[in-house]
C-alpha distance (Angstrom), angle and dihedral (degrees) to the residues before:
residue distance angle dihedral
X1 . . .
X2 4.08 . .
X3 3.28 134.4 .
X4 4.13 135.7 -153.2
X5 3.73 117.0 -162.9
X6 4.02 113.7 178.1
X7 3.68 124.1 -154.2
X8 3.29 136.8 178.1
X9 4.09 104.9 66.8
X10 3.96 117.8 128.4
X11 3.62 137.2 121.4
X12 4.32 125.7 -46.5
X13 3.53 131.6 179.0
X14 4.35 115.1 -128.9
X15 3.91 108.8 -80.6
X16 3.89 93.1 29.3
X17 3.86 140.5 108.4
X18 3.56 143.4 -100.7
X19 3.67 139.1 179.2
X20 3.57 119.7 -149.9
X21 4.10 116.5 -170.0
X22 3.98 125.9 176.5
X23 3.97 115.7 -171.2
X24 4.32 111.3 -163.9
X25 3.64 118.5 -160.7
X26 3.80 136.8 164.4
X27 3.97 130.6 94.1
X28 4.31 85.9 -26.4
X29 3.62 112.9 161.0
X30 3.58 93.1 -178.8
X31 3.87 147.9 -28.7
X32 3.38 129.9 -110.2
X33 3.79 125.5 -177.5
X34 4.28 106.4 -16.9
X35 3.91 113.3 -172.0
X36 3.71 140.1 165.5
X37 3.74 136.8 -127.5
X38 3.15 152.6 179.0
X39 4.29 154.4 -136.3
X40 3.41 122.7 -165.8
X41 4.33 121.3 -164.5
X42 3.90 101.8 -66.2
X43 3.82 97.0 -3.4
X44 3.79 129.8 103.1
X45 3.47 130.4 -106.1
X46 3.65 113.5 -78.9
X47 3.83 143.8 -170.4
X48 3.78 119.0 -108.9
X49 3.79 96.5 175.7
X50 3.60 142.9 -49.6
X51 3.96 140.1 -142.6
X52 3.90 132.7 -148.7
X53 3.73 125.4 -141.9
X54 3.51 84.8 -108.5
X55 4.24 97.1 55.9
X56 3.55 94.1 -101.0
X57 3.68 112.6 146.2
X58 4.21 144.3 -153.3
X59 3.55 137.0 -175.2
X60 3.47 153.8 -170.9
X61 3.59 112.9 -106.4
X62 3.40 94.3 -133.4
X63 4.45 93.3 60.8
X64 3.80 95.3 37.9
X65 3.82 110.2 123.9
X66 3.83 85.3 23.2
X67 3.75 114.8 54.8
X68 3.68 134.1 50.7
X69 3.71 133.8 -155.2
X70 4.29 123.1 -165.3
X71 3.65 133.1 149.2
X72 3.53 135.6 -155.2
X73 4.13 102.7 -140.0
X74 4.14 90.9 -162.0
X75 3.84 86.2 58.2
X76 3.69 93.0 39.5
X77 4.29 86.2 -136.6
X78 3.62 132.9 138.9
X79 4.00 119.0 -150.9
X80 3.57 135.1 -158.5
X81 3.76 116.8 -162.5
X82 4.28 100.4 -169.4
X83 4.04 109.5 -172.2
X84 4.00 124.8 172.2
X85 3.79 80.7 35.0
X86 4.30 102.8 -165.8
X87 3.97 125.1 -167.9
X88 3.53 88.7 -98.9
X89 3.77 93.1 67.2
X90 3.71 80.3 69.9
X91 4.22 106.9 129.5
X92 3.50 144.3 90.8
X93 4.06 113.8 -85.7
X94 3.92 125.4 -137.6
X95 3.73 116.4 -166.8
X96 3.87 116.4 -160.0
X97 3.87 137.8 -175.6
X98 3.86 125.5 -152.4
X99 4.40 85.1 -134.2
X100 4.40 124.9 -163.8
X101 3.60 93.0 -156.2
X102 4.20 118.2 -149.3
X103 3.92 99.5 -77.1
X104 3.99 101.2 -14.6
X105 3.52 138.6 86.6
X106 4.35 127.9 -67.4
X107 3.59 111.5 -104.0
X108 4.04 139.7 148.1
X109 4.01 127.8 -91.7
X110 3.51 118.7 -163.0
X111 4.02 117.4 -158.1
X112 3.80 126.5 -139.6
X113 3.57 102.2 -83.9
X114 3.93 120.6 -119.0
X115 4.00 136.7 -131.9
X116 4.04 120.1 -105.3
X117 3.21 115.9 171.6
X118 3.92 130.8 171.4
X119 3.42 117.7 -156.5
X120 3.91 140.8 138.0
């Protein structure tokens, strides 16, 4: 069994920063790809970016230039940096992790979900 708990979420005004951080633990024997996303009031659940095991990285076209997703494989966590934060960016983000658990099968975890809201 894993576990993803994010951390990180809370209240920004338009033009600031937030750090976004999502730590999995459990019987993992490794990560695969690990990504974040998000759902806004009456909108589905989108992707915001994702991240290989390798480093390789994706994202939405709408946070490129703004956002930043890394990951620190030793402490099996997935971070999202968000800068130039706008009210759109308003939502509550789910990080996930496609997980090969110690002697059982490869599936995906999704965490939570946290609060970011922008608002002056």
């Amino acid at each position: 069994q894993v576990q993803l708990v994010e951390s990180g979420g809370g209240l920004v005004q338009p033009g600031g920063s937030l750090g976004l951080s999502c730590a999995a633990s459990g019987s993992i024997f490794t990560i695969y790809d690990m990504g974040w996303y998000r759902q806004a009031p009456g909108k589905q659940r989108e992707l915001v970016a994702t991240i290989t095991s390798g480093g390789a990285t994706n994202y939405a076209d709408s946070v490129k230039g703004r956002f930043t997703i890394s990951r620190d494989n030793a402490k099996n966590t997935v971070y999202l940096q968000m800068n130039s934060l706008n009210v759109e960016d308003t939502a509550v983000y789910y990080c996930n992790a496609d997980v090969h658990e110690i002697r059982y099968r490869r599936r995906v975890y999704w965490g939570q979900g946290t609060q970011v809201t922008v608002s002056s």
